[in-house]
Phi, psi and omega in degrees: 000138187274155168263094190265335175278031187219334161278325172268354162281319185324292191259051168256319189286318170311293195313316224259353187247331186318331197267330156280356167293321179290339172221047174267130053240356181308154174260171165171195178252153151253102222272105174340293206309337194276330163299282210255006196071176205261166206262156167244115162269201199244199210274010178262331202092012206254168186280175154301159185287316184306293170338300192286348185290338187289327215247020189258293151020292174310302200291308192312292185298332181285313165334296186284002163097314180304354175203184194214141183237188161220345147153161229290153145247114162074245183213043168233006189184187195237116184222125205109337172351124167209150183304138169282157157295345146305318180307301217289297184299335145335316181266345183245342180292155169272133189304125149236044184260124141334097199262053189358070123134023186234157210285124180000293188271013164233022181273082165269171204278324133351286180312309180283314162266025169296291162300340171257351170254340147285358145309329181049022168286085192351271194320337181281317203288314175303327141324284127025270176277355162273299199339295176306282170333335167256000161340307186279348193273316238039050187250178159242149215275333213280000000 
């Protein structure tokens, strides 16, 4: 059985740090619908499993040290959201990942997952994202 909800934190959790990379050291929110697009709720009013797995995701990178937020709006974002200096350093460190085609001498782990989720490659983005998520352990994924 595939596991897909395990494939879609990969890539939500790239998209959600990618983004806050992008506009670091500003805080700011990051919006479910700006990941995954938008949600239908049901005749409760209540969100999709996707939806709410995106914003468990959010909570998850906060837990875990990577980013730091100040608090939800409703269940639809995150607000206030900035990169931790663990997030931050991570992510600006250099890729020692086979970085299919990209160039050497800028290959940070930014760079590198930048390039793989416009790739829209599961198995890459999955790749990818341990590498980074085992950063801290100091194993390595591959």
């Amino acid at each position: 059985m595939a596991d897909l909800h395990i494939d879609d934190f990969y890539h939500d959790a790239g998209l959600i740090l990618a983004q806050l990379y992008q506009g670091f050291p500003g805080k700011t929110a990051v919006y479910i619908e700006d990941i995954i697009g938008p949600d239908q709720t049901d005749e409760y009013g209540l969100h999709s499993v996707r939806h709410l797995a995106c914003l468990s995701a959010m909570i998850w990178l906060a837990e875990e040290g990577y980013l730091k937020y100040e608090s939800t709006i409703r269940q639809e974002a995150i607000d206030q959201a900035v990169l931790s200096h663990k997030g931050f350093t991570l992510l600006v460190s250099r890729c020692e990942l086979d970085r299919g085609g990209l160039d050497d001498d800028t290959g940070s782990n930014i760079d590198h997952l930048r390039h793989t989720l416009k790739s829209r490659s599961s198995t890459a983005v999955k790749e990818i994202m341990q590498y980074l998520l085992d950063r801290e352990y100091g194993r390595d994924s591959r």
